[in-house]
N, C-alpha and C positions, 0 to 999 in steps of 0.2 A: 524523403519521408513517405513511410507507406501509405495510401489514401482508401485503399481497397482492404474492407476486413479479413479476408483471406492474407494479403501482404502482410497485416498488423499480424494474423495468427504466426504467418512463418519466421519475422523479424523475431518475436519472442521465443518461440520455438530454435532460432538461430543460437539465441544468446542464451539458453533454458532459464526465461524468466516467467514465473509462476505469476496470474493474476488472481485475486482470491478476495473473495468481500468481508469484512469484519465480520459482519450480519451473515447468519442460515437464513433466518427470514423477520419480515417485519412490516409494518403499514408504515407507507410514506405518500399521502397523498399528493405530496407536492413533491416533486424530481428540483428543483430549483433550492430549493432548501432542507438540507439537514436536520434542523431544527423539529423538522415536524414529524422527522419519524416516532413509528410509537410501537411499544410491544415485540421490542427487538430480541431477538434470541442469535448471541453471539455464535459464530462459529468455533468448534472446538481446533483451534491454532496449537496448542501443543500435543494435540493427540493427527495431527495432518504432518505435526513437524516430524515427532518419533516416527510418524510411518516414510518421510521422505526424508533421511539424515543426511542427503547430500544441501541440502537448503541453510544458508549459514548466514542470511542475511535479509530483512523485513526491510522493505520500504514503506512509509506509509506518506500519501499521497495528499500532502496539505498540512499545514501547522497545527490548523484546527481540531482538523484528525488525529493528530499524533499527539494533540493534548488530551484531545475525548479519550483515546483507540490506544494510541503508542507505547503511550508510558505504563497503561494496567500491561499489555502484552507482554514490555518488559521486565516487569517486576514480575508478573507471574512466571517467566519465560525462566530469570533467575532465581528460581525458589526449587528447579528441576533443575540435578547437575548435567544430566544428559543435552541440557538448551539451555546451559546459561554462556555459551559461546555467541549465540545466536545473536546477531546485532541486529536493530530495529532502530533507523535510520528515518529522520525527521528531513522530509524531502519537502520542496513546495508543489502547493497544488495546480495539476497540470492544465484546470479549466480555464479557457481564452476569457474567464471576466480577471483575472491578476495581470492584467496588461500595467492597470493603474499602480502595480506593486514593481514592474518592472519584470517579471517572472514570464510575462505572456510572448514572451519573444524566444523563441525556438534555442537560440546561443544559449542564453542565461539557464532556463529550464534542462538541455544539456551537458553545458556544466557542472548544473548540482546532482543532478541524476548518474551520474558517469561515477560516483561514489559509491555505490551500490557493487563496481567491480574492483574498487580498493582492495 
């Protein structure tokens, strides 16, 4: 596992896996909770996707998010025949507090993730 953020850049760059925030921008006072962002202004995800048509699949990173984030991306995503291919894939989330879910363990979290090149 890459440790060094240059490594994490070239591992994604090996496999060309895009990382990308829901959000352009928004107030989050607190990094630890979700919950509290405010004033979010989504990124335009189908105007990123038409400009990069090799891109055929969304992970989104956490259940919670893919219930906030996921499922508008893909409903919107299918309302464009150009990205209604596009699959948007309900991954769990990769932060070290889902230990208590069983997910915080490297194997597990590589498993579900390895779906992404189904």
């Amino acid at each position: 596992m890459p440790i060094a953020y240059a490594q994490k850049q070239a591992l994604l760059a090996k496999y060309h896996i895009v990382l990308w925030d829901y959000y352009e921008s928004a107030i989050r006072p607190d990094s630890s909770n979700d919950k509290d962002i405010r004033d979010g202004h989504p990124n335009d995800i189908p105007a990123f996707l038409a400009a990069h048509p090799t891109i055929k699949t969304i992970g989104i990173n956490g259940f919670g998010k893919y219930k906030d984030f996921g499922r508008k991306i893909a409903r919107e995503l299918a309302q464009i025949p150009a990205l209604a291919d596009v699959r948007v894939l309900r991954l769990p989330e990769t932060s070290g507090s889902n230990k208590n879910y069983g997910w915080g363990y490297v194997e597990n979290l590589a498993r579900e993730w390895a779906h992404i090149f189904d």
